[in-house]
N, C-alpha and C positions, 0 to 999 in steps of 0.2 A: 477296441476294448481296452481301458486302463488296467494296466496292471496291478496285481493285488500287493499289498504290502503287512508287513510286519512287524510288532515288537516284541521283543524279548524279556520278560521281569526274569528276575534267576535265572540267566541264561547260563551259566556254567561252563560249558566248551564250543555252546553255539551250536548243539545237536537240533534246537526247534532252524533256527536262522538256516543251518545244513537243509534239512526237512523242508521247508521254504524255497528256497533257491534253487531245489532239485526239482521242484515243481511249481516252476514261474513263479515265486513268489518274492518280490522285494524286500529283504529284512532293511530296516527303517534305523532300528535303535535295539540296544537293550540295555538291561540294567544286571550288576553283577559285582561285587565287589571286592573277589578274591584274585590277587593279584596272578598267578597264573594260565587260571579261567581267560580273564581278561587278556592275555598279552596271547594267549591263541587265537583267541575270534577277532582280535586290532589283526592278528597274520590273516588266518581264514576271509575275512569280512571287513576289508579294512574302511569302506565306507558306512560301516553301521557305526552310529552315532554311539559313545558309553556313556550312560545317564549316570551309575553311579549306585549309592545309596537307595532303593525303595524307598525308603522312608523319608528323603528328602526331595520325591518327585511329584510334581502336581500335574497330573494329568489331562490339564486345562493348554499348558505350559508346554510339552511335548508336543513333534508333530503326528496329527490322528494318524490311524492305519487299521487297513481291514480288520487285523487277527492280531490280538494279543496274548502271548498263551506263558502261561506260568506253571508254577512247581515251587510252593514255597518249602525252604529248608525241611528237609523231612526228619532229623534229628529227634522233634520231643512226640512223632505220630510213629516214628519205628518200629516194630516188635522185637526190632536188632538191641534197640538201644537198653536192655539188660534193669528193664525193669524202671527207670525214670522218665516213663510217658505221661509228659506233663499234656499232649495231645496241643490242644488252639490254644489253651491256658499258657501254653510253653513261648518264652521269648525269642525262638525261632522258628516255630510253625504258623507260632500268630503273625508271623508278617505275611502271612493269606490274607489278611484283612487290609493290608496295604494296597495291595492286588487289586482288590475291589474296591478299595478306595479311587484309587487312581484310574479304574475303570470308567467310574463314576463321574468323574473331575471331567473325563475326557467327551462322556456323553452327553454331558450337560454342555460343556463348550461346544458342542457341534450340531447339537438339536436333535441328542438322539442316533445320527447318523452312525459316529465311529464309537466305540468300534463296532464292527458287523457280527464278528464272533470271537468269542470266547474258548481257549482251549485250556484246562488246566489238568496238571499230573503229577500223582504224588506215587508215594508206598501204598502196596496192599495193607499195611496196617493203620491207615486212613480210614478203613472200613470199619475198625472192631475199636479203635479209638475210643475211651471215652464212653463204652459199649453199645457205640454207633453212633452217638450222639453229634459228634465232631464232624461226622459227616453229612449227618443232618444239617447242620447247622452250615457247611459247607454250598450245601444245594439251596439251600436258603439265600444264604448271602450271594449264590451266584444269578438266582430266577429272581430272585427279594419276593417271594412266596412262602407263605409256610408251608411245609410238606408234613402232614400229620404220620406218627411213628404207631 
């Protein structure tokens, strides 16, 4: 049986890639750009590929893998963040839409095949966002269904 594999979008300290490898799971690559973040999971995981930038990845271009699982910057979905919930509107939550973009890149280059699943996780205030909207709009982009509210 081949082994499953994985990418990382906002991996941060490589807690999915941890999660992954704790149970058979190949982490592949991830994408992460805070210098840090990154020079822990080059320690942790030193064969996981650093793609870098989101927004400068084409998911065509990357090697497929089972599970892609994301958590785009939770900054403008916070209820922490003291009242400037710009929610998806916001120039760091909305790179969830990079996410799926790159999703996308990657199943059209495969026929559909990769990726198999999709994981994503953000803040509880994902939910009330926007007054839920945000995450409608979330479940959308991630089935490409409309889910009526």
């Amino acid at each position: 049986m081949k082994q499953m594999t994985l990418g990382s979008l906002f991996d941060g300290i490589g807690g999915w890639q941890l999660a992954g490898a704790r149970n058979g799971i190949k982490p592949v690559w991830s994408s992460e750009i805070e210098t840090f973040p990154i020079e822990v999971t080059k320690r942790r995981f030193p064969e996981t590929k650093q793609l870098g930038d989101v927004t400068k990845i084409n998911g065509a271009d990357v090697e497929p893998v089972d599970i892609i699982t994301s958590g785009s910057p939770c900054q403008d979905l916070s209820i922490a963040n003291g009242g400037g919930r710009k929610g998806l509107d916001g120039e760091r939550s909305g790179l969830f839409f990079d996410a799926i973009r790159i999703i996308r890149e990657m199943r059209v280059s495969t026929g559909n095949v990769y990726p198999r699943f999709y994981i994503f996780e953000n803040v509880p205030g994902t939910l009330s966002s926007n007054s839920g909207m945000d995450f409608r709009t979330i479940l959308e982009s991630i089935t490409d269904t409309e889910i009526p509210i």
